[in-house]
HTML snippet that shows the backbone in 3Dmol.js (N, CA, C, O; Angstrom):
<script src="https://3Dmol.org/build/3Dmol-min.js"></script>
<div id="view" style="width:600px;height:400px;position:relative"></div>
<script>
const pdb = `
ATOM      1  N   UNK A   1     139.399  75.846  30.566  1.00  0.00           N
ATOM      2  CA  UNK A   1     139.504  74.614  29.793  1.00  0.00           C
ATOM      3  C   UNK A   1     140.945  74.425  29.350  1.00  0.00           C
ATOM      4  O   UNK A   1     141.692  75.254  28.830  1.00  0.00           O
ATOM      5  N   UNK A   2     141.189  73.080  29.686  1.00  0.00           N
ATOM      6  CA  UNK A   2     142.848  73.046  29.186  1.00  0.00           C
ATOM      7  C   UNK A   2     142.936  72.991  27.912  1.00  0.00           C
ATOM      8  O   UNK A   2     142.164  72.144  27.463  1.00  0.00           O
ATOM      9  N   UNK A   3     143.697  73.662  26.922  1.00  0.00           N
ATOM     10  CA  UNK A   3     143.975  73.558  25.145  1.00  0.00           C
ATOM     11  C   UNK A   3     144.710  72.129  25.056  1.00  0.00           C
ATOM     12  O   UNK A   3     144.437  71.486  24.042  1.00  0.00           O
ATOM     13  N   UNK A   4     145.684  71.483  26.055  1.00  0.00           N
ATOM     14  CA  UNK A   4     146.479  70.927  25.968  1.00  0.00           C
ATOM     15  C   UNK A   4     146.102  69.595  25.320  1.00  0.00           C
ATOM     16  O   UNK A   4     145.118  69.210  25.951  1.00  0.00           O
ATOM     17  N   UNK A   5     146.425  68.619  24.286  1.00  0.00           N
ATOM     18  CA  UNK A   5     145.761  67.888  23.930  1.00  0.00           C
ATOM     19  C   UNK A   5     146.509  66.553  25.115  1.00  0.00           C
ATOM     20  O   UNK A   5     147.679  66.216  25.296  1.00  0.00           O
ATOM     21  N   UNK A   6     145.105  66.032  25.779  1.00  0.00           N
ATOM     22  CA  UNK A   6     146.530  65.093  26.686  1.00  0.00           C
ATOM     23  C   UNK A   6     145.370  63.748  26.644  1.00  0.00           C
ATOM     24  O   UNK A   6     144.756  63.191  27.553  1.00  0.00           O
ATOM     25  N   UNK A   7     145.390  63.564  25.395  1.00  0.00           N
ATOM     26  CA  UNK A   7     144.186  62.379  25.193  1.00  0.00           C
ATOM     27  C   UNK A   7     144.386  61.630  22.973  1.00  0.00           C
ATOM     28  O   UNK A   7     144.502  62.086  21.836  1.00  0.00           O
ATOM     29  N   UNK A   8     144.334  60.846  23.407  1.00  0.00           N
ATOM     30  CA  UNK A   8     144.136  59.722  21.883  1.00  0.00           C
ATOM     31  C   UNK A   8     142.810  59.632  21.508  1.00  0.00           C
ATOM     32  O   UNK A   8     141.858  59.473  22.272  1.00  0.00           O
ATOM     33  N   UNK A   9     142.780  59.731  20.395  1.00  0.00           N
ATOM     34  CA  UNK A   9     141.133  59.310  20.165  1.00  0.00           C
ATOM     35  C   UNK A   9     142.236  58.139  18.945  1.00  0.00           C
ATOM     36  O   UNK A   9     143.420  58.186  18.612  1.00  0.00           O
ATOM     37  N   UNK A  10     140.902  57.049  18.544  1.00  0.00           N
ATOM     38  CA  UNK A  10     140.586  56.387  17.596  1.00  0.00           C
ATOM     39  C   UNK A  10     140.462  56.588  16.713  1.00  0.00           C
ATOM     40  O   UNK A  10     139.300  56.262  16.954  1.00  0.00           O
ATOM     41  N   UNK A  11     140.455  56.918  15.439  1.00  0.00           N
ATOM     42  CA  UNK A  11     139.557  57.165  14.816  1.00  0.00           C
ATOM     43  C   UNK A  11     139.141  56.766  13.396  1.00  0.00           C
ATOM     44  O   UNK A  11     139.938  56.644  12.466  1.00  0.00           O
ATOM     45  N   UNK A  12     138.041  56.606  13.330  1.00  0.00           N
ATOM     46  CA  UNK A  12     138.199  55.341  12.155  1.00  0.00           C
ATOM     47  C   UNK A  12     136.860  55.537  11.426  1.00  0.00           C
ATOM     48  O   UNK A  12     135.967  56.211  11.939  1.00  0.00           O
ATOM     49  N   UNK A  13     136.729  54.957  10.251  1.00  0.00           N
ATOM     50  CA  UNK A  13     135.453  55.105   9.172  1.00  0.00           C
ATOM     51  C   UNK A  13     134.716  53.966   9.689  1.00  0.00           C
ATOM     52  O   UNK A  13     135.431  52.976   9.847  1.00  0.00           O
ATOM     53  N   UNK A  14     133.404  53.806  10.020  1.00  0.00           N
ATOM     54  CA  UNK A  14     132.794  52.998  10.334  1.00  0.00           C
ATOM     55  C   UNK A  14     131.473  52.217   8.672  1.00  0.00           C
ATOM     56  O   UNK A  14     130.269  52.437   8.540  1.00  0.00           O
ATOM     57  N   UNK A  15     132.345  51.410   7.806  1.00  0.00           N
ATOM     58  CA  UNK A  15     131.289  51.513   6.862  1.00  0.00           C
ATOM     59  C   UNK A  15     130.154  50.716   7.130  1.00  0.00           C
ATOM     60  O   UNK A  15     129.507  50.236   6.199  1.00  0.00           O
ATOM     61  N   UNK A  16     129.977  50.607   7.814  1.00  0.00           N
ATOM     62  CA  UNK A  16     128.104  49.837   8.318  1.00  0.00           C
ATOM     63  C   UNK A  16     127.186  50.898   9.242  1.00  0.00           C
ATOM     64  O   UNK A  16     126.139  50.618   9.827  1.00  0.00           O
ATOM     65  N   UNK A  17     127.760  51.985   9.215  1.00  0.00           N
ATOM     66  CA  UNK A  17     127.156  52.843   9.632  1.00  0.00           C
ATOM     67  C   UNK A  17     125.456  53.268   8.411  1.00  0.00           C
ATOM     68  O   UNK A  17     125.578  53.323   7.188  1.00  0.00           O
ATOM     69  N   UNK A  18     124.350  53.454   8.986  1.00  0.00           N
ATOM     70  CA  UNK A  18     123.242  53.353   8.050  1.00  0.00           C
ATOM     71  C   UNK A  18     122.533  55.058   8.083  1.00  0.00           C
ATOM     72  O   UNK A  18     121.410  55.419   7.734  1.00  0.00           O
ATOM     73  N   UNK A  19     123.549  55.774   8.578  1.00  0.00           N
ATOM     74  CA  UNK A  19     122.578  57.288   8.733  1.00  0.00           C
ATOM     75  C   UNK A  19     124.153  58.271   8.240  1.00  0.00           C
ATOM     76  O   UNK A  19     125.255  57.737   8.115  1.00  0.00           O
ATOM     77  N   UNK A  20     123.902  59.628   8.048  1.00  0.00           N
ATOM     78  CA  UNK A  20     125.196  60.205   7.640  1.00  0.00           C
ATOM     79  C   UNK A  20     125.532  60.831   9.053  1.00  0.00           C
ATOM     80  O   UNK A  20     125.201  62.011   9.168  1.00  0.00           O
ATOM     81  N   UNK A  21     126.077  60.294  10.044  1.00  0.00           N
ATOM     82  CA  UNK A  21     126.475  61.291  11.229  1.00  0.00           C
ATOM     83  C   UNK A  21     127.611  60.733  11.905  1.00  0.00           C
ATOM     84  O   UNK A  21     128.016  59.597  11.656  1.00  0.00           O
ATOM     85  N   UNK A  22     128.127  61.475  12.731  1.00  0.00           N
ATOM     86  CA  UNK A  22     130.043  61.193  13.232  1.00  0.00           C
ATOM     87  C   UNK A  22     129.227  60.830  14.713  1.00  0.00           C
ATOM     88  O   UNK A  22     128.161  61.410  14.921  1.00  0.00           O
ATOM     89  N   UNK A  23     129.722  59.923  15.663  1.00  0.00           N
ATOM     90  CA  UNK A  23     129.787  59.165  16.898  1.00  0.00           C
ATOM     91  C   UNK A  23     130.834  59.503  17.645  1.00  0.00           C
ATOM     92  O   UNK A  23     131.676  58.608  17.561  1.00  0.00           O
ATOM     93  N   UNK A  24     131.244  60.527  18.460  1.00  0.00           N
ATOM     94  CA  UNK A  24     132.369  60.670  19.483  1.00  0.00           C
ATOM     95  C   UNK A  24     131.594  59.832  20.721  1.00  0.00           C
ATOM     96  O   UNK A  24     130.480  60.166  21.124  1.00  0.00           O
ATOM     97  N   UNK A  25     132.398  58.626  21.294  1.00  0.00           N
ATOM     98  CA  UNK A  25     132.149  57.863  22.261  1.00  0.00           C
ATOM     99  C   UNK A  25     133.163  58.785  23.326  1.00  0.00           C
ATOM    100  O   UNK A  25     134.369  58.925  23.121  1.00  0.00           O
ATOM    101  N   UNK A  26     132.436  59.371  24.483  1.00  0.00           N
ATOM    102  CA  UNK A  26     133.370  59.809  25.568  1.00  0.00           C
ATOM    103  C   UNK A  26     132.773  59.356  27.237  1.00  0.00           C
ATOM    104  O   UNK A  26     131.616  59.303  27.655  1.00  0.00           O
ATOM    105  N   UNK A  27     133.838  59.126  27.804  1.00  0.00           N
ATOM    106  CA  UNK A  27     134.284  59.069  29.284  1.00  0.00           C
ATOM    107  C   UNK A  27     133.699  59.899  29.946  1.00  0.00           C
ATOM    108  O   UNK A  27     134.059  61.029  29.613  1.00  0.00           O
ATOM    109  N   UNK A  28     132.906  59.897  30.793  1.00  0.00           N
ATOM    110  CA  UNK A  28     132.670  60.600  31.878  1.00  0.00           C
ATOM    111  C   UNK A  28     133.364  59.953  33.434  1.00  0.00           C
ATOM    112  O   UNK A  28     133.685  58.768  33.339  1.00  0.00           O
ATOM    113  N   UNK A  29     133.504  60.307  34.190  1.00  0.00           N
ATOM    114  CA  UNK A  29     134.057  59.869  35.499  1.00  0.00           C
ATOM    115  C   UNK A  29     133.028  59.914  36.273  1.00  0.00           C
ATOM    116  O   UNK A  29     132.180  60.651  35.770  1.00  0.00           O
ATOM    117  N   UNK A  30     132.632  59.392  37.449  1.00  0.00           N
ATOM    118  CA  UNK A  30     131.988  59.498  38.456  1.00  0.00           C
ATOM    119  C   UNK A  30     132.612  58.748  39.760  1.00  0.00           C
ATOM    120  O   UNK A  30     133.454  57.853  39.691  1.00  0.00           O
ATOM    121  N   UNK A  31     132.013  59.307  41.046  1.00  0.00           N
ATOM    122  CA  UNK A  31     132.804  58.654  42.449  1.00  0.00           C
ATOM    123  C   UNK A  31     131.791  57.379  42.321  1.00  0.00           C
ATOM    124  O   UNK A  31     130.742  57.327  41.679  1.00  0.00           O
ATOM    125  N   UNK A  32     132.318  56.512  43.003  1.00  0.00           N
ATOM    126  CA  UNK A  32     131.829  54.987  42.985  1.00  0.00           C
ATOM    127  C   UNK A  32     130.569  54.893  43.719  1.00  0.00           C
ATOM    128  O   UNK A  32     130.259  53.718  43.914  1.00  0.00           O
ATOM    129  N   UNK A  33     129.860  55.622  44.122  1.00  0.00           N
ATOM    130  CA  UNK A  33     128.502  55.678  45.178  1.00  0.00           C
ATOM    131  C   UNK A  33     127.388  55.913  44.089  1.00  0.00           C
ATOM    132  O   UNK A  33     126.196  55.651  44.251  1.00  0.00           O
ATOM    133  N   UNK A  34     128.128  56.607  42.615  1.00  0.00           N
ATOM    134  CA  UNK A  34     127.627  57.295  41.705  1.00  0.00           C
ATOM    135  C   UNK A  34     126.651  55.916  40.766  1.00  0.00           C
ATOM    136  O   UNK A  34     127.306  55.277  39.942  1.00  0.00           O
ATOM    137  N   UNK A  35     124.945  55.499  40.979  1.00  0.00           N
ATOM    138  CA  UNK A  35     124.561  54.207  40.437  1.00  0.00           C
ATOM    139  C   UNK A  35     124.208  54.896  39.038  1.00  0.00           C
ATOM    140  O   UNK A  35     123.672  55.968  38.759  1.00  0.00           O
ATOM    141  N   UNK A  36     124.690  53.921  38.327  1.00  0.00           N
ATOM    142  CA  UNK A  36     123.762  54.325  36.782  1.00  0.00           C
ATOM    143  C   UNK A  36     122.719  55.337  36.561  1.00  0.00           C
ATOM    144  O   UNK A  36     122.770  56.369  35.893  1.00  0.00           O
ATOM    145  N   UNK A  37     121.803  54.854  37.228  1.00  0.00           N
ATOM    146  CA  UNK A  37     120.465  56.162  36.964  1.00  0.00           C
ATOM    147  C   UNK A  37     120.821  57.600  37.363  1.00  0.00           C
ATOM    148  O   UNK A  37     120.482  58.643  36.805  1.00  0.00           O
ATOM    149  N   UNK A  38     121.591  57.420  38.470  1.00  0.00           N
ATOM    150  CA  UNK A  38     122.066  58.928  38.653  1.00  0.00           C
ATOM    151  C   UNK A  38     123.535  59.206  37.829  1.00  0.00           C
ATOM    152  O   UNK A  38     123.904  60.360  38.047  1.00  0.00           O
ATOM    153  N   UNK A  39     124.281  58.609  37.119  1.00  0.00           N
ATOM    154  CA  UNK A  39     125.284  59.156  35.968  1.00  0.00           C
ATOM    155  C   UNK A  39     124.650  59.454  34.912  1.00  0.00           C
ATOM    156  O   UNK A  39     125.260  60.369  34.360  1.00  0.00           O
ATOM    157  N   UNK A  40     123.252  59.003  34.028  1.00  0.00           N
ATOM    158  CA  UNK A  40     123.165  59.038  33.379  1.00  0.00           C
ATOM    159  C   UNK A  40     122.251  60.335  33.059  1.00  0.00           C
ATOM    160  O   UNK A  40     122.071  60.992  32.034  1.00  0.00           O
ATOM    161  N   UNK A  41     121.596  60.448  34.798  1.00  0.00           N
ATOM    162  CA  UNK A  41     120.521  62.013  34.712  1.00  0.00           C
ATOM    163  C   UNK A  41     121.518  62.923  34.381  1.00  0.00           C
ATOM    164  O   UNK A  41     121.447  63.762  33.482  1.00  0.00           O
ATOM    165  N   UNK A  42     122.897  62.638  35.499  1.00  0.00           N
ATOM    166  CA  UNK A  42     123.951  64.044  35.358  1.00  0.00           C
ATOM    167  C   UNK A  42     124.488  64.364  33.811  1.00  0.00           C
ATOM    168  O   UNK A  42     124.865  65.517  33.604  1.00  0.00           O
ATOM    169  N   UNK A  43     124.531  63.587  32.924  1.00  0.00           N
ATOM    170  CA  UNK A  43     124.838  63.386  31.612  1.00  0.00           C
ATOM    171  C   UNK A  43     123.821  63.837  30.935  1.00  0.00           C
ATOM    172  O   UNK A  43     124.240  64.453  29.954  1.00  0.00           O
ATOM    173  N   UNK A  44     122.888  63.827  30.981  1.00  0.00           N
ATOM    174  CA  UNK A  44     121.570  64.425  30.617  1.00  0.00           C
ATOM    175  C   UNK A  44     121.293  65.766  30.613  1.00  0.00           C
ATOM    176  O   UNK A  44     120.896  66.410  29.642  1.00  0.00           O
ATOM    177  N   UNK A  45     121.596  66.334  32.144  1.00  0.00           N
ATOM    178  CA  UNK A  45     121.492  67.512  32.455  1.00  0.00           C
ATOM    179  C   UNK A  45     122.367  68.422  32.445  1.00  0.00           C
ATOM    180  O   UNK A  45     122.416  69.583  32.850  1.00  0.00           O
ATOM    181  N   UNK A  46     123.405  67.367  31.653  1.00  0.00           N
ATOM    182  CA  UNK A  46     124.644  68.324  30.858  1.00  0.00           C
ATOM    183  C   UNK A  46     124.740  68.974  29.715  1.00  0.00           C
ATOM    184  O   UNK A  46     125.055  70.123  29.401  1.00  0.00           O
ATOM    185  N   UNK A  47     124.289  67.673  28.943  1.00  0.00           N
ATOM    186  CA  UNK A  47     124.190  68.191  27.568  1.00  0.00           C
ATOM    187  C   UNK A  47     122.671  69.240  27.370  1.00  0.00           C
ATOM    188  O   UNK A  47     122.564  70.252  26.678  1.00  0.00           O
ATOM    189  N   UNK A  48     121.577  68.548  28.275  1.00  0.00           N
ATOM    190  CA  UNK A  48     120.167  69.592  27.952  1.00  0.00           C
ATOM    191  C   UNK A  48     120.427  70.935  28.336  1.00  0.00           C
ATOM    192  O   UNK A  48     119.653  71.762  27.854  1.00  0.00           O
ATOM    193  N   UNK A  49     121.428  71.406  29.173  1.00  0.00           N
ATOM    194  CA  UNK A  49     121.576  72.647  29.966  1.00  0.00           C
ATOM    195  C   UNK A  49     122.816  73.235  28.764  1.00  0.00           C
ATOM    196  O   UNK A  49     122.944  74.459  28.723  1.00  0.00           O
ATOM    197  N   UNK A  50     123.382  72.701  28.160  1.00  0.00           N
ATOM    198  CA  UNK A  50     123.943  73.470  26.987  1.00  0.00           C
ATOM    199  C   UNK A  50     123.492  73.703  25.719  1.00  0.00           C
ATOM    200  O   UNK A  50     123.249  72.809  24.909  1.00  0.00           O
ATOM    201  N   UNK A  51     123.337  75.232  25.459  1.00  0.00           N
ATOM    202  CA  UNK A  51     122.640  75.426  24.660  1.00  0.00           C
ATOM    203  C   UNK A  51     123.529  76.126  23.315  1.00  0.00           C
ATOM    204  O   UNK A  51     122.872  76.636  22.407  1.00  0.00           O
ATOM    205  N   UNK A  52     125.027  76.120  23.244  1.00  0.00           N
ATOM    206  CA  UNK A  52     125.683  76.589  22.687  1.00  0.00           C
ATOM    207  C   UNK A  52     126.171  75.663  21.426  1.00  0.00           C
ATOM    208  O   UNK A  52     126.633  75.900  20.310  1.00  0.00           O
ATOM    209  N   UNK A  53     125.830  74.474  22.176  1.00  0.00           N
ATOM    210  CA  UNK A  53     126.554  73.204  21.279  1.00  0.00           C
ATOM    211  C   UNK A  53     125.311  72.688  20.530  1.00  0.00           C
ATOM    212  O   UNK A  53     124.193  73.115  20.820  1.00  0.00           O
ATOM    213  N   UNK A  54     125.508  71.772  19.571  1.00  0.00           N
ATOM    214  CA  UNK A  54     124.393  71.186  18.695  1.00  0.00           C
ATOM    215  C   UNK A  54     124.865  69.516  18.691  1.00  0.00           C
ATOM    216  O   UNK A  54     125.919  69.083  18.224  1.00  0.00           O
ATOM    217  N   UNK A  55     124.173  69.009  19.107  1.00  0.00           N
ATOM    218  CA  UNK A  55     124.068  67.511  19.264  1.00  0.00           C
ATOM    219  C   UNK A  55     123.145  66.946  18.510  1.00  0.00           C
ATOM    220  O   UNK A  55     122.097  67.579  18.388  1.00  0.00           O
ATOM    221  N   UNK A  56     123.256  65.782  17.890  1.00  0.00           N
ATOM    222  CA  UNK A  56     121.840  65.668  16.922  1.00  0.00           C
ATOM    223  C   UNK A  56     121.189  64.564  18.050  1.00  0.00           C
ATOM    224  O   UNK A  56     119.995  64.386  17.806  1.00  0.00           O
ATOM    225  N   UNK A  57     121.672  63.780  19.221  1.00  0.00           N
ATOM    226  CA  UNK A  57     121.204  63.199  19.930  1.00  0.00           C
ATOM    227  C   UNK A  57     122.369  62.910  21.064  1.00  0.00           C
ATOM    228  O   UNK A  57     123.319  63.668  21.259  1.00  0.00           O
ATOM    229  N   UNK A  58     122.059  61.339  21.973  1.00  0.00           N
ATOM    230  CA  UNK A  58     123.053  60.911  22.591  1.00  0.00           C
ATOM    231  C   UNK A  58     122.567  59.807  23.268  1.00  0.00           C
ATOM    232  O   UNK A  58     121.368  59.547  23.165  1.00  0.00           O
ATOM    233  N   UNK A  59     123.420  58.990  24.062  1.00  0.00           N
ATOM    234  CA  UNK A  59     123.013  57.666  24.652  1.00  0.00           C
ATOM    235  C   UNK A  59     123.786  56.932  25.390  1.00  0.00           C
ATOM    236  O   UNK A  59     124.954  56.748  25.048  1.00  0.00           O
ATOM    237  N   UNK A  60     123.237  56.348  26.608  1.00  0.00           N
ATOM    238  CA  UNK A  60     124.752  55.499  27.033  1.00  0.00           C
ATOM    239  C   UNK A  60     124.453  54.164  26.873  1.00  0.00           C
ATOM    240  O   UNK A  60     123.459  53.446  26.761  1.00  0.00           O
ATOM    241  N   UNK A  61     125.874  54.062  26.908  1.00  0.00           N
ATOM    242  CA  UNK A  61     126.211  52.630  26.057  1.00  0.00           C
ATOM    243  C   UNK A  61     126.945  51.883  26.598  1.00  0.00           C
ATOM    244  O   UNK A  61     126.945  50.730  26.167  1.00  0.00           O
ATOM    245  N   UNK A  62     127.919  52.243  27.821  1.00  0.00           N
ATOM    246  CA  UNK A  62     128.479  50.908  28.440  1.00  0.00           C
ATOM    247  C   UNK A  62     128.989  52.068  30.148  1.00  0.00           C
ATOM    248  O   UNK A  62     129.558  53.158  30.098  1.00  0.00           O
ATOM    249  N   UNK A  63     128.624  51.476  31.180  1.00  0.00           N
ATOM    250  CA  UNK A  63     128.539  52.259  32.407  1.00  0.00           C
ATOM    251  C   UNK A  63     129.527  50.913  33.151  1.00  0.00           C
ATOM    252  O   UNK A  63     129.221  49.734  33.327  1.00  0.00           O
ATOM    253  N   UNK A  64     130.980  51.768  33.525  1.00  0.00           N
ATOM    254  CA  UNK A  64     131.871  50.655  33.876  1.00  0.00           C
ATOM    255  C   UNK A  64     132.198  50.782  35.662  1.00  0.00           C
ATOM    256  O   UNK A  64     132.633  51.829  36.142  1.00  0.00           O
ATOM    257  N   UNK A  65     131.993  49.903  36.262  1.00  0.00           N
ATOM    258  CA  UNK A  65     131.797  49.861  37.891  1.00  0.00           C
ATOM    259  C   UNK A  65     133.239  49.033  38.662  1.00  0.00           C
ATOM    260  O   UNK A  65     133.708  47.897  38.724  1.00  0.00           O
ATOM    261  N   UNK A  66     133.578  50.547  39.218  1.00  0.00           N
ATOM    262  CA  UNK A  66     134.371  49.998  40.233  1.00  0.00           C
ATOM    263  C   UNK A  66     134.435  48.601  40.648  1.00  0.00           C
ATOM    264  O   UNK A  66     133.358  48.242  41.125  1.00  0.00           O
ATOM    265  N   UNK A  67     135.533  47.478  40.628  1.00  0.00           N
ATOM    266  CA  UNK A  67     135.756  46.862  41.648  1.00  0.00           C
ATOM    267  C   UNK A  67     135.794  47.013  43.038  1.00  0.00           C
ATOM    268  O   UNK A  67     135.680  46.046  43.790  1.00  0.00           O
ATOM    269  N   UNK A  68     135.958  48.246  43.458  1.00  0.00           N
ATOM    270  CA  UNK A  68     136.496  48.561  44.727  1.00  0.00           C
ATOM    271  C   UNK A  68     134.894  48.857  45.773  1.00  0.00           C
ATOM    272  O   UNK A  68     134.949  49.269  46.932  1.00  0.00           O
ATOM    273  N   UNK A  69     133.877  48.611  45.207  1.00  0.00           N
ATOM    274  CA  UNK A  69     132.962  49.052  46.001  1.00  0.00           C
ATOM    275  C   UNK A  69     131.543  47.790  45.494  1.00  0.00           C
ATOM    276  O   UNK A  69     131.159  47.599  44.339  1.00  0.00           O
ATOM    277  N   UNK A  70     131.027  47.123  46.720  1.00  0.00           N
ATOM    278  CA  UNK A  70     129.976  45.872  46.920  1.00  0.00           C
ATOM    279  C   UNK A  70     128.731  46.764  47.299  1.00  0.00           C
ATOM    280  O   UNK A  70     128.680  47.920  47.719  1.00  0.00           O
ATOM    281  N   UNK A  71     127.778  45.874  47.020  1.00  0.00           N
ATOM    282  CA  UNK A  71     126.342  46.933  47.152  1.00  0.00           C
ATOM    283  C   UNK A  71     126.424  46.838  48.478  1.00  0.00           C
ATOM    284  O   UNK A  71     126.783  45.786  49.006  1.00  0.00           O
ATOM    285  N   UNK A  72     126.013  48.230  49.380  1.00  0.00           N
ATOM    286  CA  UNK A  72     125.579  48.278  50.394  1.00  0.00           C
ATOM    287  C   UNK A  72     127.071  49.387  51.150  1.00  0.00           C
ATOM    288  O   UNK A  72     127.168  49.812  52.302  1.00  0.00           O
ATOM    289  N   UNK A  73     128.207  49.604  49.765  1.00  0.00           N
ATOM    290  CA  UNK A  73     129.458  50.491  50.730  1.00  0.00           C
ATOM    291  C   UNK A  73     130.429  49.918  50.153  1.00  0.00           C
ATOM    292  O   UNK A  73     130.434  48.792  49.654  1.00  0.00           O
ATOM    293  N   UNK A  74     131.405  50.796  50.215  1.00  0.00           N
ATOM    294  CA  UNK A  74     132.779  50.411  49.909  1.00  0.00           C
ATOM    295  C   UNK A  74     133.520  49.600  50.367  1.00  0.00           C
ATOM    296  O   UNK A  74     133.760  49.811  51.556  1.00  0.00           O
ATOM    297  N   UNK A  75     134.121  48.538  49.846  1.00  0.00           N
ATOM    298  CA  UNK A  75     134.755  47.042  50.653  1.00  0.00           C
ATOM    299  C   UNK A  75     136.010  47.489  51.383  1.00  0.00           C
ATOM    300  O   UNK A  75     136.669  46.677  52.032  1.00  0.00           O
TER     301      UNK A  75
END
`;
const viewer = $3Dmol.createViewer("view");
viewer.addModel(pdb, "pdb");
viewer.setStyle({}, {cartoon: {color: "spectrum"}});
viewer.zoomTo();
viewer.render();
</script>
């Protein structure tokens, strides 16, 4: 794992928040063949297969699609 910090976060008080818990929104990558239902199992079977970490839940919330690829193959 790289220590190196080579990333910005945001970070900010959200006061309309209605429960007491912190929200890290993160990036996953996937190759462009990669459809929603299958990013979101692999995301799934990431966090369920770690058992070291404590999550109080999780969810996706915005799944962003290549321009570079039309249904049916890459343009």
């Amino acid at each position: 794992m790289n220590t190196e910090k080579e990333y910005e976060v945001y970070e900010f008080v959200d006061e309309s928040m209605k429960v007491d818990e912190n929200i890290l929104s993160v990036d996953f990558y996937f190759d462009s063949d990669v459809t929603l239902d299958e990013a979101v199992h692999r995301v799934d079977t990431l966090v369920e297969a770690n058992t070291e970490v404590i999550f109080t839940g999780h969810r996706p919330s915005i799944y962003s699609l290549s321009p570079f690829v039309q249904e049916g193959g890459r343009i």
